[in-house]
C-alpha positions as CSV (number, residue, x, y, z in Angstrom):
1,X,-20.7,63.7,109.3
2,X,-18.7,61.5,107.1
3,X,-18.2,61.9,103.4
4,X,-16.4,60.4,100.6
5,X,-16.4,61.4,97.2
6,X,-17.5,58.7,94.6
7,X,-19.6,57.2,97.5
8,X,-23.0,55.9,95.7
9,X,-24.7,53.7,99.2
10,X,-24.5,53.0,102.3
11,X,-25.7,50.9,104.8
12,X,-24.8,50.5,108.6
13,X,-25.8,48.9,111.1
14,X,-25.0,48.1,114.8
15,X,-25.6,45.1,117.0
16,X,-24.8,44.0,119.9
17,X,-23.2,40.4,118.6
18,X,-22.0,41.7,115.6
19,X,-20.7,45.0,116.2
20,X,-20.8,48.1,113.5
21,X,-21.2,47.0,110.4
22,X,-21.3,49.3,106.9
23,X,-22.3,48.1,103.4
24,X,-20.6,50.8,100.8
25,X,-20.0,50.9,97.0
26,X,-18.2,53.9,95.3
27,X,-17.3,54.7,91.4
28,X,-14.5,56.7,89.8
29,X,-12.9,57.4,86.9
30,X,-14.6,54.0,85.6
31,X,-14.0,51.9,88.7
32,X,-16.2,51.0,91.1
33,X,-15.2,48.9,94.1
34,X,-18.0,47.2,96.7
35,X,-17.2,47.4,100.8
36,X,-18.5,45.1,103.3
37,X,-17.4,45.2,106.7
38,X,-18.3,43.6,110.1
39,X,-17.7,43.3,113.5
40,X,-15.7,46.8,114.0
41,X,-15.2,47.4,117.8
42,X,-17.6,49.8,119.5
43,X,-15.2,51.6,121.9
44,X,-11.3,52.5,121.1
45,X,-8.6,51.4,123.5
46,X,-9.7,54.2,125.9
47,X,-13.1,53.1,125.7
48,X,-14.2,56.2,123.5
49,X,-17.2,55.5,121.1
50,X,-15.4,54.8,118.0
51,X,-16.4,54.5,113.8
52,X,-13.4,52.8,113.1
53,X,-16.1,50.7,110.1
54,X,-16.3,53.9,108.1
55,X,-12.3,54.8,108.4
56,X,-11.8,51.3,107.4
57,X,-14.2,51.5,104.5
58,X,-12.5,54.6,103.6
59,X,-9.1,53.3,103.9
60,X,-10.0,50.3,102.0
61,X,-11.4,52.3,99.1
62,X,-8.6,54.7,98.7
63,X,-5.9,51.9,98.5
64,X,-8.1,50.0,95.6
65,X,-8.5,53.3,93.3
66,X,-4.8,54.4,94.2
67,X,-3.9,50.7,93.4
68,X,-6.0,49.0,91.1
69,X,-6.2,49.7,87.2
70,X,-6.8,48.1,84.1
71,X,-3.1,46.4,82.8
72,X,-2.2,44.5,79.9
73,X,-0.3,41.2,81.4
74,X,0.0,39.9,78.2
75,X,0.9,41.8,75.1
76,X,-0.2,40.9,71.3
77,X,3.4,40.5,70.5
78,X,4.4,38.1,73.1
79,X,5.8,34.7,71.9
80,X,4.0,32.1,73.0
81,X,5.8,28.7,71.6
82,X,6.6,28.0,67.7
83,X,5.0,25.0,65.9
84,X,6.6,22.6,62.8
85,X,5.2,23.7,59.6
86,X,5.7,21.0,56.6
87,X,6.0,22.1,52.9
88,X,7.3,25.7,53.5
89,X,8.9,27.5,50.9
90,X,12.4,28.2,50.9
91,X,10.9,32.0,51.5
92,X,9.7,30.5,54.9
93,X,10.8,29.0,57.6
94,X,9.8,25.6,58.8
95,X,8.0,26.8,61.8
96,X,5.2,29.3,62.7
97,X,5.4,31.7,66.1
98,X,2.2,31.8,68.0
99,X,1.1,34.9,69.5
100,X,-1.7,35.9,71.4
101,X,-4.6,37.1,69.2
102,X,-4.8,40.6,71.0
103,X,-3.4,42.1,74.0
104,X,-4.9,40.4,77.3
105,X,-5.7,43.2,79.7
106,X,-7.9,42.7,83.7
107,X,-8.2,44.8,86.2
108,X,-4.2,44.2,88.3
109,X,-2.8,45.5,91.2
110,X,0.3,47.7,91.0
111,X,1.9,45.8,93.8
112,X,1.7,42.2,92.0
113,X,4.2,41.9,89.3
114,X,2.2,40.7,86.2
115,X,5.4,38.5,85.5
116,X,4.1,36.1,88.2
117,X,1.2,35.1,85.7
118,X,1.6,31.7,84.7
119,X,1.7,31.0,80.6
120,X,2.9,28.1,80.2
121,X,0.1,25.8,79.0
122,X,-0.7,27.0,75.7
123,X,-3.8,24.0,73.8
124,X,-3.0,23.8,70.3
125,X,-5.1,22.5,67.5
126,X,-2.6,20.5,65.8
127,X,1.0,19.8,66.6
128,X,2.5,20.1,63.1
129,X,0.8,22.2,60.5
130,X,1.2,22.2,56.6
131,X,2.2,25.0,54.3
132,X,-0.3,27.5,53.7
133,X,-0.5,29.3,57.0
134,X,-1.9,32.6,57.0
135,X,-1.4,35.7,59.6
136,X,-4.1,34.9,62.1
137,X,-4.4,31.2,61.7
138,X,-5.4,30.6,64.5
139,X,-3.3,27.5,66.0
140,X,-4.4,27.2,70.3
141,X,-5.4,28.9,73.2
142,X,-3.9,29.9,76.6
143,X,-5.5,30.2,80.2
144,X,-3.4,32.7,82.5
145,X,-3.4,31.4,85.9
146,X,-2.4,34.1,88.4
147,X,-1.7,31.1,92.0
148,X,-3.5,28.5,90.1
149,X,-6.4,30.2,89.3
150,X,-7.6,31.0,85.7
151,X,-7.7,34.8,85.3
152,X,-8.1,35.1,81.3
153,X,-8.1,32.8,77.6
154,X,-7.2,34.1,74.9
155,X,-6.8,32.5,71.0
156,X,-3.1,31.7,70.0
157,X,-2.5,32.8,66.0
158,X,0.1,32.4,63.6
159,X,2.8,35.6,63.7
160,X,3.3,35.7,59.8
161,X,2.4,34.0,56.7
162,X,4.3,30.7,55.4
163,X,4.0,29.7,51.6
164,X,3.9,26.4,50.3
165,X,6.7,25.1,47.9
166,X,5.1,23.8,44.9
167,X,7.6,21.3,44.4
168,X,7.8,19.8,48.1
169,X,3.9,19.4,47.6
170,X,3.7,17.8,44.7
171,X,6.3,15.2,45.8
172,X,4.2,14.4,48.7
173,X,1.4,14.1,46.9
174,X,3.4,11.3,44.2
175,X,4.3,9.8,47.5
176,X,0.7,9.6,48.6
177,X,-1.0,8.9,45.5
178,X,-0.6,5.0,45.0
179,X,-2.1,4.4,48.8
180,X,-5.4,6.3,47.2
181,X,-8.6,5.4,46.9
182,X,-8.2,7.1,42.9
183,X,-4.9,4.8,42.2
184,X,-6.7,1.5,43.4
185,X,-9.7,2.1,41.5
186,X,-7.4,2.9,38.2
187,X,-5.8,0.0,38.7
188,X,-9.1,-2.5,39.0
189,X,-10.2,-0.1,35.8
190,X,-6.8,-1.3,34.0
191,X,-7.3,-4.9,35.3
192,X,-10.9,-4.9,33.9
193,X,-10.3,-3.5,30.9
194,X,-7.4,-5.8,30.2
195,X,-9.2,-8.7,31.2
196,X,-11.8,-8.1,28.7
197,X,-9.2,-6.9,26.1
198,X,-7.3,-10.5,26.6
């Protein structure tokens, strides 16, 4: 009689060209991991009827609860790249960090070191941003990969808040203003009215 605690089904089965077989899935402490095994052997090397399926099923499931839990492989307070802000304050700097919008956390094995997850491809919106940015702006996203294969996304925001110097603004609006749709139209206006003045 075999037994395993967590155990929730099971299904065996033995044939001739496929050997013993067991289906199995068992749950604890929130975890629940799904066996499926083939071909197992019959006999032992001294050609003893053998269950070597279930002590493999049970090996298997023992290694993924001692093994696998739920890990954050990227924290909330990582730094993920900085971007150009223009029109800051001289409160602010001239750039915004981007961190990840909350901690990422899967489902990792204790034997992988989550520092082998790739994070190096962070989307952003825009390249260069302009003064406001608030806390939480968001600015991008990253995919982890974990050997080239996408594991988790999560949204890039802005780290802290950067003001907007009133004075930098306002010069780069005066810079702006005579390409304007407003200044060519006061100009016709002025033209116009001068035209009909004269």
């Amino acid at each position: 009689v075999y037994y395993y605690l967590g155990a929730k089904g099971i299904k065996t089965a033995k044939l001739e060209t496929a050997g013993r077989n067991i289906i199995t899935i068992a749950s604890r402490n929130g975890y629940s991991y799904l066996v499926v095994l083939m071909k197992a052997p019959f006999k032992d090397e001294n050609g003893e009827s053998t269950f070597c399926h279930i002590k493999d099923a049970t090996n298997l499931l023992n290694w993924a609860f001692e093994h696998f839990s739920k890990q954050i492989i990227l924290a909330s307070s990582t730094e993920i790249g900085e971007l150009k802000v223009k029109l800051a304050d001289s409160k602010s700097n001239d750039f915004v960090l981007a961190v990840p919008k909350e901690n990422v956390e899967i489902l990792w094995c204790d034997e992988v070191d989550v520092n082998v997850v790739d994070r190096t491809k962070p989307v952003w919106t825009k390249y260069t941003l302009q003064a406001p940015v608030k806390r939480g702006d968001v600015l991008g996203e990253l995919t982890l990969y974990s050997s080239g294969e996408p594991i988790a996304t999560v949204e890039l925001v802005a780290r802290d808040d950067i003001g907007r110097s009133k004075t930098k603004y306002n010069l780069e609006v005066a810079k702006r203003f005579h390409k304007s749709a407003w200044f060519r139209t006061a100009i016709k206006i002025s033209i116009i009215l001068s035209l009909i003045y004269i």
